[in-house]
KOLGU-4560 file (N, C-alpha, C; in nm, 3 decimals, padded with zeros to 5 digits):
<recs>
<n_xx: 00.236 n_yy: -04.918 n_zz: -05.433 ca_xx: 00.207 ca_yy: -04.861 ca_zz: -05.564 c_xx: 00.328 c_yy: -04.782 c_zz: -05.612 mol: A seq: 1 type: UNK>
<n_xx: 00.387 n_yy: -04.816 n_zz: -05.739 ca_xx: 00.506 ca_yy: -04.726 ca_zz: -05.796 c_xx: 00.432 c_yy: -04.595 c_zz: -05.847 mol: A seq: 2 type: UNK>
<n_xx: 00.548 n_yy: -04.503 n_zz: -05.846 ca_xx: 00.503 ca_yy: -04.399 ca_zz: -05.893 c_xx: 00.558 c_yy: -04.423 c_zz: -06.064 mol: A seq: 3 type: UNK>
<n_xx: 00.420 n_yy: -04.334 n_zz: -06.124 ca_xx: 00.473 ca_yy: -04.342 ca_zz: -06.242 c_xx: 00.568 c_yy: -04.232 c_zz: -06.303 mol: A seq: 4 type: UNK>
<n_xx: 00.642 n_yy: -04.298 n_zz: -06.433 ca_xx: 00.752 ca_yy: -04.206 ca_zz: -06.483 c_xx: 00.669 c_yy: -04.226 c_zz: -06.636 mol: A seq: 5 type: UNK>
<n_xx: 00.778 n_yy: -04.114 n_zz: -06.705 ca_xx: 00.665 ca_yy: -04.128 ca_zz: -06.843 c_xx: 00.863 c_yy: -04.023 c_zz: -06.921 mol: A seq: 6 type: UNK>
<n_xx: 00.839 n_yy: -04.092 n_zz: -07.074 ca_xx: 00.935 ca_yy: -03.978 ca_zz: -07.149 c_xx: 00.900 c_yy: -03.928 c_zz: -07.258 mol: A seq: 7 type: UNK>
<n_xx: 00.911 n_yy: -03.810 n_zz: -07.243 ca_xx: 00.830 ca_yy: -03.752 ca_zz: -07.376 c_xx: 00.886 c_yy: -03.619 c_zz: -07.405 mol: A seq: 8 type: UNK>
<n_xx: 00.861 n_yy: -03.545 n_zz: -07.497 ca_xx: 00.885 ca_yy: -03.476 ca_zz: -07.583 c_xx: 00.840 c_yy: -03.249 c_zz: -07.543 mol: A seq: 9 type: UNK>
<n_xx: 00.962 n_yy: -03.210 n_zz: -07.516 ca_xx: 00.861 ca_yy: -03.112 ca_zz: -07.487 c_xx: 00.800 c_yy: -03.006 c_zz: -07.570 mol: A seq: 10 type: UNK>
<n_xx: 00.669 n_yy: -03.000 n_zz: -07.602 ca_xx: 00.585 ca_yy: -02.890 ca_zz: -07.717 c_xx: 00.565 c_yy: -02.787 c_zz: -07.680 mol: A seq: 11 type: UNK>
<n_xx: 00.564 n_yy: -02.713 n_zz: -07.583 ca_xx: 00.559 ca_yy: -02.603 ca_zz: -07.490 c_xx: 00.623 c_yy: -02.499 c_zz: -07.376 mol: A seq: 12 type: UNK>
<n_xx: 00.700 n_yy: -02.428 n_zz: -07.372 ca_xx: 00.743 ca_yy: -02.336 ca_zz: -07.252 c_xx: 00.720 c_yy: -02.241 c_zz: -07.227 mol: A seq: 13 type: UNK>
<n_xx: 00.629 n_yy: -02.165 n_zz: -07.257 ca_xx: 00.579 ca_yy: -02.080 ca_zz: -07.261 c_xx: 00.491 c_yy: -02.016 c_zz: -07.089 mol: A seq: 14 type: UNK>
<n_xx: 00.487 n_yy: -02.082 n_zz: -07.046 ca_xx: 00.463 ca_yy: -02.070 ca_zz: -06.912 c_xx: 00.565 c_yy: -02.069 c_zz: -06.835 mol: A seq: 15 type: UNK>
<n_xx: 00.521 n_yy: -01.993 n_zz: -06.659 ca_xx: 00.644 ca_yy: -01.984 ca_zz: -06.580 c_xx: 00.658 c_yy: -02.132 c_zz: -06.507 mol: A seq: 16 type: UNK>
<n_xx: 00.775 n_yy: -02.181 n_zz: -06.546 ca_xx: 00.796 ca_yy: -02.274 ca_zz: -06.420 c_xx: 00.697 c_yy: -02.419 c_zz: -06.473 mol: A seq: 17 type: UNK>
<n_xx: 00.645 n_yy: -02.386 n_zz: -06.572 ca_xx: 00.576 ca_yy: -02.487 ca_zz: -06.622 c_xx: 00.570 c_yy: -02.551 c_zz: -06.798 mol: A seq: 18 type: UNK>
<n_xx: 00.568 n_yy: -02.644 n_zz: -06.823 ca_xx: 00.604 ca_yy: -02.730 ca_zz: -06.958 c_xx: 00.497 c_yy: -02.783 c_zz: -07.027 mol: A seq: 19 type: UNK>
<n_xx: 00.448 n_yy: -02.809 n_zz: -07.122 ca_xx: 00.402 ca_yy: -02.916 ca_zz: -07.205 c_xx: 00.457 c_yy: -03.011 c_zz: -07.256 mol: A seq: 20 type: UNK>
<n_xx: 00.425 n_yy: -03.133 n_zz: -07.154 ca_xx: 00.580 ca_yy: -03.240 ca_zz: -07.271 c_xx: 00.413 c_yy: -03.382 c_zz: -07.326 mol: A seq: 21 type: UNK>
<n_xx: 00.444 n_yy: -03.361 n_zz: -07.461 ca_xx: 00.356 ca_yy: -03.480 ca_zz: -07.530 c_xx: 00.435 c_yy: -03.595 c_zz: -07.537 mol: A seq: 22 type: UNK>
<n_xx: 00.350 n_yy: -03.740 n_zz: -07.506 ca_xx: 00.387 ca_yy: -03.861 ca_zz: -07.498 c_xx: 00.274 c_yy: -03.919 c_zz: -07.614 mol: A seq: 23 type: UNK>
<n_xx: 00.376 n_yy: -03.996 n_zz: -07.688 ca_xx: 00.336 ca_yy: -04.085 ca_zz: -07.808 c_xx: 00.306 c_yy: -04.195 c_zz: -07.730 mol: A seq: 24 type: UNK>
<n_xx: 00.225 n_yy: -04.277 n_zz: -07.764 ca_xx: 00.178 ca_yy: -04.418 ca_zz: -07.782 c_xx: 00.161 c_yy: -04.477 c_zz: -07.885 mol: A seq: 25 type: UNK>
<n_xx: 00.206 n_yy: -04.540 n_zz: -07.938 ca_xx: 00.199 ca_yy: -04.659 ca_zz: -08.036 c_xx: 00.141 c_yy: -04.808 c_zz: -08.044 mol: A seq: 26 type: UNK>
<n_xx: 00.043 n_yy: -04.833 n_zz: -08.096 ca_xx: 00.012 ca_yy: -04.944 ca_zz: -08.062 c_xx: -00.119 c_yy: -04.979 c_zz: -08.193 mol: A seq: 27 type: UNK>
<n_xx: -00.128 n_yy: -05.120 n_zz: -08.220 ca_xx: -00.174 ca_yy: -05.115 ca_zz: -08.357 c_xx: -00.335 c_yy: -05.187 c_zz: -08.325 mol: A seq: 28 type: UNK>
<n_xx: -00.379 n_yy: -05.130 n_zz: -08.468 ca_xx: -00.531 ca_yy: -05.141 ca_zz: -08.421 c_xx: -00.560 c_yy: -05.256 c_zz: -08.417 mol: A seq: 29 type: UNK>
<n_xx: -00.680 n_yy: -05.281 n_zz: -08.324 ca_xx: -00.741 ca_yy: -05.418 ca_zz: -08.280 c_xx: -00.770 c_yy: -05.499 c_zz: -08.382 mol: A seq: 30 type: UNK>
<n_xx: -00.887 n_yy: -05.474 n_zz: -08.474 ca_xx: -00.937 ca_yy: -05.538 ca_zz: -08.572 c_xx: -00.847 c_yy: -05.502 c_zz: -08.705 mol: A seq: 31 type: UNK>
<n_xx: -00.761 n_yy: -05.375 n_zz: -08.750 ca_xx: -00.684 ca_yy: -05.380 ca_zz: -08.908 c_xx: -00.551 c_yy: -05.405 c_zz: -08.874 mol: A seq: 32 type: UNK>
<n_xx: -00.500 n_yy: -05.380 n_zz: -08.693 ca_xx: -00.331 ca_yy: -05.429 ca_zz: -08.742 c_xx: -00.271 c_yy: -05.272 c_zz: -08.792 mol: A seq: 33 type: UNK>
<n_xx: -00.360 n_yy: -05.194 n_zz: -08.826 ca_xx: -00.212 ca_yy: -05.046 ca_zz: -08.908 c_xx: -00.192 c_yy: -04.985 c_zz: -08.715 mol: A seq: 34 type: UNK>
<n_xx: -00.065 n_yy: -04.956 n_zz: -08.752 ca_xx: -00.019 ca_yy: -04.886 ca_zz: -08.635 c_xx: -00.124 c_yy: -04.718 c_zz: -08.620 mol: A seq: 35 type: UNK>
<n_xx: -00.118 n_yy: -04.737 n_zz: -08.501 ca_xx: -00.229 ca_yy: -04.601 ca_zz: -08.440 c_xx: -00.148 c_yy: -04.512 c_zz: -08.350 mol: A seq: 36 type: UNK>
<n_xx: -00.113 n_yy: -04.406 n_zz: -08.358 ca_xx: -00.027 ca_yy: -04.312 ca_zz: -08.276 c_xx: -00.120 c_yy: -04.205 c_zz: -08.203 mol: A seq: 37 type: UNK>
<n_xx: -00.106 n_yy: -04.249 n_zz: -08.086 ca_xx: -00.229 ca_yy: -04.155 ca_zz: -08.007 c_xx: -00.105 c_yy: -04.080 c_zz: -07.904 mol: A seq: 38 type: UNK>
<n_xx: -00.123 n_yy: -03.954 n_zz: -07.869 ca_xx: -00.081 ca_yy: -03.849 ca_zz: -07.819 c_xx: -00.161 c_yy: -03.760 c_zz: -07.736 mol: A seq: 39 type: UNK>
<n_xx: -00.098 n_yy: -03.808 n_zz: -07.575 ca_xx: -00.140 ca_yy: -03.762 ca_zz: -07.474 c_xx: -00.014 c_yy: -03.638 c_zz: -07.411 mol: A seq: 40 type: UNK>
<n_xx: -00.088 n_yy: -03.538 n_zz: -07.355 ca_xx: 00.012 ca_yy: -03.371 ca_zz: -07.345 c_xx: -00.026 c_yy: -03.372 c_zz: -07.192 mol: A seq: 41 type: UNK>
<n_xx: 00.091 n_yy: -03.377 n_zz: -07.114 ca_xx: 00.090 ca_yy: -03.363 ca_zz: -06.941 c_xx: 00.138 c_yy: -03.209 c_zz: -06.943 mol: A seq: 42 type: UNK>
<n_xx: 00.073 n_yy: -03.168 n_zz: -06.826 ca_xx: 00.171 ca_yy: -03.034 ca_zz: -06.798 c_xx: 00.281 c_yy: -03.064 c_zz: -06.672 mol: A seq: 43 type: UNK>
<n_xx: 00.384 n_yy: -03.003 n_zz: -06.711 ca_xx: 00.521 ca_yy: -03.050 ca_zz: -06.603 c_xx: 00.597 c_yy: -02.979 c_zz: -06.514 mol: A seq: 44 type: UNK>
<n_xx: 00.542 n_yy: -02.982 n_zz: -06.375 ca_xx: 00.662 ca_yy: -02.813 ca_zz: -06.331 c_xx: 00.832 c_yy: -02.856 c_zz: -06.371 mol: A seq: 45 type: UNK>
<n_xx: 00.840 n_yy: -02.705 n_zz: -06.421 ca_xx: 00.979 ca_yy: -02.702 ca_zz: -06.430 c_xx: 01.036 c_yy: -02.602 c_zz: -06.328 mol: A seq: 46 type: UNK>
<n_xx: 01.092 n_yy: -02.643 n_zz: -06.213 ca_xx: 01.166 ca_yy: -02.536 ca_zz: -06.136 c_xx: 01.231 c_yy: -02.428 c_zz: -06.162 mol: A seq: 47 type: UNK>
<n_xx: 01.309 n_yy: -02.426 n_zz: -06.248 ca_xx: 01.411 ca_yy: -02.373 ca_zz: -06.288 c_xx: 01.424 c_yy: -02.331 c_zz: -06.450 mol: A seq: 48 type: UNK>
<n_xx: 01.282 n_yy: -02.319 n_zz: -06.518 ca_xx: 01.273 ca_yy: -02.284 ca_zz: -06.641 c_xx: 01.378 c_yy: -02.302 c_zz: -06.752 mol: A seq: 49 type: UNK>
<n_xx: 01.424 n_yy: -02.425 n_zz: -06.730 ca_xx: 01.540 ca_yy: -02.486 ca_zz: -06.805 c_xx: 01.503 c_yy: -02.561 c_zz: -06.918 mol: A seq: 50 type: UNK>
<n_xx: 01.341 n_yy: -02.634 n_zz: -06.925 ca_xx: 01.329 ca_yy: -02.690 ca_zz: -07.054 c_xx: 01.297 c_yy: -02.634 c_zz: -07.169 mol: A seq: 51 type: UNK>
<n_xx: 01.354 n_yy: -02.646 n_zz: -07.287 ca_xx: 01.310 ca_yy: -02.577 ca_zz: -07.421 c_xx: 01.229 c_yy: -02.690 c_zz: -07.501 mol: A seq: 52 type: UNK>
<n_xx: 01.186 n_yy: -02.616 n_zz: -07.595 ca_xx: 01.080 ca_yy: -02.693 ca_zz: -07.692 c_xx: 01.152 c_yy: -02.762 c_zz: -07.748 mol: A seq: 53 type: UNK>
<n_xx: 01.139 n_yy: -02.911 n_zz: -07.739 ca_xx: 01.232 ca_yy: -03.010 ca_zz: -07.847 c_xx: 01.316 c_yy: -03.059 c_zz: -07.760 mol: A seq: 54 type: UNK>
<n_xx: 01.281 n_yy: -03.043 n_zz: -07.588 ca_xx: 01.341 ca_yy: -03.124 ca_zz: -07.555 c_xx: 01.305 c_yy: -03.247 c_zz: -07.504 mol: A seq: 55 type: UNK>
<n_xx: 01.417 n_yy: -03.374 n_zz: -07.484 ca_xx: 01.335 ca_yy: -03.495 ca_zz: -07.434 c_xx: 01.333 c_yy: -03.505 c_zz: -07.284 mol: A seq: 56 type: UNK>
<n_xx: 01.273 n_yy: -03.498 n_zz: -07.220 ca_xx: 01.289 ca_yy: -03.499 ca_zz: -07.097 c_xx: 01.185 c_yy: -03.683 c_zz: -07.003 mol: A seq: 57 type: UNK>
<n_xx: 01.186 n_yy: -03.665 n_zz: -06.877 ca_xx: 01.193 ca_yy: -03.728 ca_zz: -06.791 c_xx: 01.102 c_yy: -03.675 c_zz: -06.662 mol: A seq: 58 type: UNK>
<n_xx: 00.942 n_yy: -03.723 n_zz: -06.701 ca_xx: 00.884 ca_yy: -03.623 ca_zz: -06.581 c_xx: 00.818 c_yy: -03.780 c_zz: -06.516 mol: A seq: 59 type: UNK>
<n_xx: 00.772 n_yy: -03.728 n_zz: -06.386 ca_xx: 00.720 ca_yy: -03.806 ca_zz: -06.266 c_xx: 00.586 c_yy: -03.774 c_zz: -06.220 mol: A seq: 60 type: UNK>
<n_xx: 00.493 n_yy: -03.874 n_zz: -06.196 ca_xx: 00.374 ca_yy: -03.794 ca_zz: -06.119 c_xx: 00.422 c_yy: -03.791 c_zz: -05.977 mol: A seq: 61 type: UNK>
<n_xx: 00.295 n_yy: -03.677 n_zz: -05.965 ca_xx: 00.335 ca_yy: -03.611 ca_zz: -05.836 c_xx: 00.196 c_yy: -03.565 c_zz: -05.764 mol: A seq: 62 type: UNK>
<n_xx: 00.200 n_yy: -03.503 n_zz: -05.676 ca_xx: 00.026 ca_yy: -03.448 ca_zz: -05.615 c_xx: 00.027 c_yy: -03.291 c_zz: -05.691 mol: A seq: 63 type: UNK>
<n_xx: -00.083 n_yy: -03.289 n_zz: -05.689 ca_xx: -00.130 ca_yy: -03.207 ca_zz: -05.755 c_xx: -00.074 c_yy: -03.056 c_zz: -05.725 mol: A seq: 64 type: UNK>
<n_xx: -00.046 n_yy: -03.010 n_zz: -05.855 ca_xx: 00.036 ca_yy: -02.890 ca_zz: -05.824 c_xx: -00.066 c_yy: -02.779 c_zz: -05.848 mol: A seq: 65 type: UNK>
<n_xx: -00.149 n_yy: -02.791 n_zz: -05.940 ca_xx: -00.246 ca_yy: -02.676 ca_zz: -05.993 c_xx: -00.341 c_yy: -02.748 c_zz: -06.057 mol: A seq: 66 type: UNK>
<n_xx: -00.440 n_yy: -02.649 n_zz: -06.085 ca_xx: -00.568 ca_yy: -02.718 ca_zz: -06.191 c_xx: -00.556 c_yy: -02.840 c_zz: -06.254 mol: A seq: 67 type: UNK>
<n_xx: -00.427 n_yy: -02.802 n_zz: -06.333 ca_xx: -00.403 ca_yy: -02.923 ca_zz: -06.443 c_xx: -00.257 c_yy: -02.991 c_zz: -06.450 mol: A seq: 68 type: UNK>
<n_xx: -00.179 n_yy: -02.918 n_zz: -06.340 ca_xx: -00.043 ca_yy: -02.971 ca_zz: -06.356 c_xx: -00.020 c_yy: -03.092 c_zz: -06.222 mol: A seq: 69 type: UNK>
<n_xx: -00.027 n_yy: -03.226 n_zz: -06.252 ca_xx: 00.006 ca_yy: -03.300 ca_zz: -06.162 c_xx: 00.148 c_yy: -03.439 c_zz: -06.193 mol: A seq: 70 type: UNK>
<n_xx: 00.264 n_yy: -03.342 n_zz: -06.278 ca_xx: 00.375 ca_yy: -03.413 ca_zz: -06.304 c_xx: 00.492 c_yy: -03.316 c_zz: -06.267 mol: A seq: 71 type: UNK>
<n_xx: 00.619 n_yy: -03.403 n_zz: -06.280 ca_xx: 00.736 ca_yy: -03.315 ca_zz: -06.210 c_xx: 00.842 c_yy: -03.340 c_zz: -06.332 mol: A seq: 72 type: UNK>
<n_xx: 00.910 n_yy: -03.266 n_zz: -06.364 ca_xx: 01.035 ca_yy: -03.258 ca_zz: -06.476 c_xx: 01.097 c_yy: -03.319 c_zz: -06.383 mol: A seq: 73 type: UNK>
<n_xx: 01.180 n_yy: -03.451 n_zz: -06.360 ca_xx: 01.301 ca_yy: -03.545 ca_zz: -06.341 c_xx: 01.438 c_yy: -03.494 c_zz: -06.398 mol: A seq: 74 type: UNK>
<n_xx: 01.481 n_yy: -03.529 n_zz: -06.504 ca_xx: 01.602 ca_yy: -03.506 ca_zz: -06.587 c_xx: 01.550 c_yy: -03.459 c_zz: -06.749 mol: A seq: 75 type: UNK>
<n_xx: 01.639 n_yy: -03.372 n_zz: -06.798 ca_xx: 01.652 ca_yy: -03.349 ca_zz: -06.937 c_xx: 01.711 c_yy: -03.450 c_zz: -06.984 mol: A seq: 76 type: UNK>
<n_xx: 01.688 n_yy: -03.535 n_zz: -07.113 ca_xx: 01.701 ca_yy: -03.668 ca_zz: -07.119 c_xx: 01.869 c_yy: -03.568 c_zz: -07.219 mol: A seq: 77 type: UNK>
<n_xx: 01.754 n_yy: -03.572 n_zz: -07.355 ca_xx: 01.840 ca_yy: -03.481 ca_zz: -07.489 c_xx: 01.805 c_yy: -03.346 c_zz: -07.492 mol: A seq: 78 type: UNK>
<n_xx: 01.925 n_yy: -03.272 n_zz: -07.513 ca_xx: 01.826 ca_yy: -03.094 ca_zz: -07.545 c_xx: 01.855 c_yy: -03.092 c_zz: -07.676 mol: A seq: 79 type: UNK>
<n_xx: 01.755 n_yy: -03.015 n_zz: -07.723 ca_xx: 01.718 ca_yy: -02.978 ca_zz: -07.846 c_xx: 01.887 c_yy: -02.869 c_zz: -07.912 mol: A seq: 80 type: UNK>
<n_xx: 01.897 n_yy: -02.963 n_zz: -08.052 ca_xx: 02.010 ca_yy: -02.897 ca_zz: -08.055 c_xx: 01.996 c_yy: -02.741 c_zz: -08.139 mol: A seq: 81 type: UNK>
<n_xx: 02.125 n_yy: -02.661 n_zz: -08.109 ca_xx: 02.101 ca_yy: -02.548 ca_zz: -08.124 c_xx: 02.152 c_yy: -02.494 c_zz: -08.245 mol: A seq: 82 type: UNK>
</recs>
């Protein structure tokens, strides 16, 4: 079984050591065809409190870190420019 990777967007830092990064999906509806953008929000440890809001990053699942955090920050893809 691969582990999964996912890239997405980060909406949140506000926590220690931990992220909100939202992932878009795109994909168009069954029966009309208009594109449908559904948006799923992982929480991500960040070790080293390095990600800012707006950035693109690169997280991994992982075992479970807390309640709700079961992904890992990989690489900062783009940082949000300043």
């Amino acid at each position: 079984m691969a582990i999964k990777e996912r890239v997405g967007l980060v909406v949140s830092n506000k926590m220690e050591k931990t992220v909100v990064v939202a992932i878009e999906n795109r994909s168009p509806h069954r029966k009309y065809g208009k594109i449908v953008v559904k948006t799923r929000r992982y929480k991500a440890h960040d070790e080293e409190n390095q990600c800012q809001e707006g950035d693109r990053v690169r997280i991994q699942e992982t075992r479970p870190l807390s309640k709700t955090k079961r992904w890992n920050v990989i690489e900062i893809l783009t940082s949000r420019p300043e």
